[in-house]
Wavefront OBJ file of the C-alpha trace (Angstrom):
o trace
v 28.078 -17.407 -2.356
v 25.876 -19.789 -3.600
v 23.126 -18.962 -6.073
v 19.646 -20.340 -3.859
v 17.457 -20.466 -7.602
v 17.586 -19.872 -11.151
v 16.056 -17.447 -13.592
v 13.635 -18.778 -16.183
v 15.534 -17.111 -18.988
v 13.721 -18.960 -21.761
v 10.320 -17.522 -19.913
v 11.262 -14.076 -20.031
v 12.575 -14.148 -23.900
v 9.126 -16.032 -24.898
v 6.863 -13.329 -23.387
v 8.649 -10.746 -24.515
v 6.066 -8.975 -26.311
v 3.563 -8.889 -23.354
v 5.959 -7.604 -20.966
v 6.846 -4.800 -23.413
v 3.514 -4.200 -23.884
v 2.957 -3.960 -19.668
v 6.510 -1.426 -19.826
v 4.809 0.740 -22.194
v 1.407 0.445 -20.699
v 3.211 1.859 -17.384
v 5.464 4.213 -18.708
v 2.697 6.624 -20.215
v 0.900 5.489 -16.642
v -2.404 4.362 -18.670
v -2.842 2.228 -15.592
v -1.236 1.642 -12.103
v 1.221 -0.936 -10.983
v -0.794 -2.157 -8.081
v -3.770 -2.480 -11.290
v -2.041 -4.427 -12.988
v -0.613 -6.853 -10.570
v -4.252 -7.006 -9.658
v -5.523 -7.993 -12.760
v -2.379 -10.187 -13.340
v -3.016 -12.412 -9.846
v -6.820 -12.354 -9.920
v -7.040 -13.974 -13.699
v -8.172 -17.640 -13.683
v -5.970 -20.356 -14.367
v -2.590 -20.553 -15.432
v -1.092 -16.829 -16.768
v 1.871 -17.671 -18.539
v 2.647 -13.328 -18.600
v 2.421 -14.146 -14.682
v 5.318 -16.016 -14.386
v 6.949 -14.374 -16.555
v 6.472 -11.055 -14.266
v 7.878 -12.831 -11.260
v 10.761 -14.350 -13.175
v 12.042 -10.776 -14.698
v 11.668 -9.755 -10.867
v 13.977 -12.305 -9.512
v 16.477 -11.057 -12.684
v 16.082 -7.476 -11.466
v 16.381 -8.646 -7.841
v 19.597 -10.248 -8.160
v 21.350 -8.284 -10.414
v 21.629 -5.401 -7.260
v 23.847 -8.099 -4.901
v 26.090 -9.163 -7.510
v 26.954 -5.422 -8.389
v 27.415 -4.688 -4.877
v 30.002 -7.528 -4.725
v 31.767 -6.586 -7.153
v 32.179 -2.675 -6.939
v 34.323 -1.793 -4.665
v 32.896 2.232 -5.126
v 29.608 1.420 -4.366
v 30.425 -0.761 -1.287
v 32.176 2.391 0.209
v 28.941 4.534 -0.885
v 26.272 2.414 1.104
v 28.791 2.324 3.884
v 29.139 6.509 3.648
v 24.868 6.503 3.388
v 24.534 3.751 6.295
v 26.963 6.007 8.576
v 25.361 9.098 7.632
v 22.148 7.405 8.685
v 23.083 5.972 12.293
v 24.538 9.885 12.683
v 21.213 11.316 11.889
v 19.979 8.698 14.227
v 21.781 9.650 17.007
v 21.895 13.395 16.710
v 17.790 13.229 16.941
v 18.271 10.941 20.015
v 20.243 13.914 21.644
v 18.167 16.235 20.546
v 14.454 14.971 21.729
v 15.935 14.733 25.624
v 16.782 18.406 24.717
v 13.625 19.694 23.724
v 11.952 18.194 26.413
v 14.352 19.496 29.054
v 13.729 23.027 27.417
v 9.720 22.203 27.301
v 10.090 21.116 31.166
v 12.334 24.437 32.218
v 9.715 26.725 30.395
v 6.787 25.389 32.124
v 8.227 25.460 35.526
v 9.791 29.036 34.849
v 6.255 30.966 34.513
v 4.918 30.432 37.590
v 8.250 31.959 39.563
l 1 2 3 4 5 6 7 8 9 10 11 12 13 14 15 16 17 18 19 20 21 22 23 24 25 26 27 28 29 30 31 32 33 34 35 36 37 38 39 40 41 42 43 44 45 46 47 48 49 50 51 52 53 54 55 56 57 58 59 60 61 62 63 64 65 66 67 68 69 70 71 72 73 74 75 76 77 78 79 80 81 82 83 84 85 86 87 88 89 90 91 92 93 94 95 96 97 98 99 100 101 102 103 104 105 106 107 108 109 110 111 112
C-alpha cells in the first residue's frame, strides 16, 4: 500500500496553540463545529490555522486504515458488525413481503 500524500507535520506543531485553542473552544461547545468551519473558510486570504485544520484531518483520517491493517481483532470486529448488518438487511427484506401479505389477507377477509 502506497501512501497517495503526506502530512504537513511541521504545520500542525507550528499552530499548535490555535488548534488547542479551537479543541477547547469545542469541548465546552462555546460554538458549533459547522461555526467554526464557517468562519474558518469564509476569512479572507490566506488562514494559516486553515491548513492547519485540514492537515490534522488527513492525520486523523489515516491513522483509522493503518490500525485496521494491522489488528487482526478489529478486522474480525468490522467483519462480525458488516455481517450483522447484511442479516438485519435481509431479515427486513423478508419481513416487508410479510406485512404486506398480512395487510392484503386482512383487507380481503372483511368483506366475506
Amino acid at each position: 500500500m502506497r501512501p497517495v500524500g503526506h502530512v504537513n507535520l511541521q504545520a500542525i506543531i507550528d499552530e499548535k496553540d490555535n488548534i488547542d485553542r479551537i479543541v477547547a473552544t469545542l469541548g465546552l461547545k462555546e460554538m458549533t463545529q459547522g461555526t467554526l468551519i464557517r468562519k474558518l473558510c469564509t476569512s479572507t486570504g490566506s488562514n494559516p490555522t486553515r491548513r492547519t485544520i485540514f492537515e490534522y484531518d488527513k492525520l486523523v483520517r489515516s491513522s483509522y486504515p493503518l490500525r485496521y491493517l494491522r489488528d487482526a481483532k478489529l478486522q474480525r470486529t468490522v467483519h462480525r458488525a458488516q455481517n450483522l448488518d447484511i442479516e438485519i438487511t435481509h431479515q427486513c427484506g423478508r419481513l416487508i413481503p410479510s406485512v404486506i401479505v398480512f395487510y392484503n389477507f386482512a383487507i380481503l377477509s372483511r368483506p366475506l
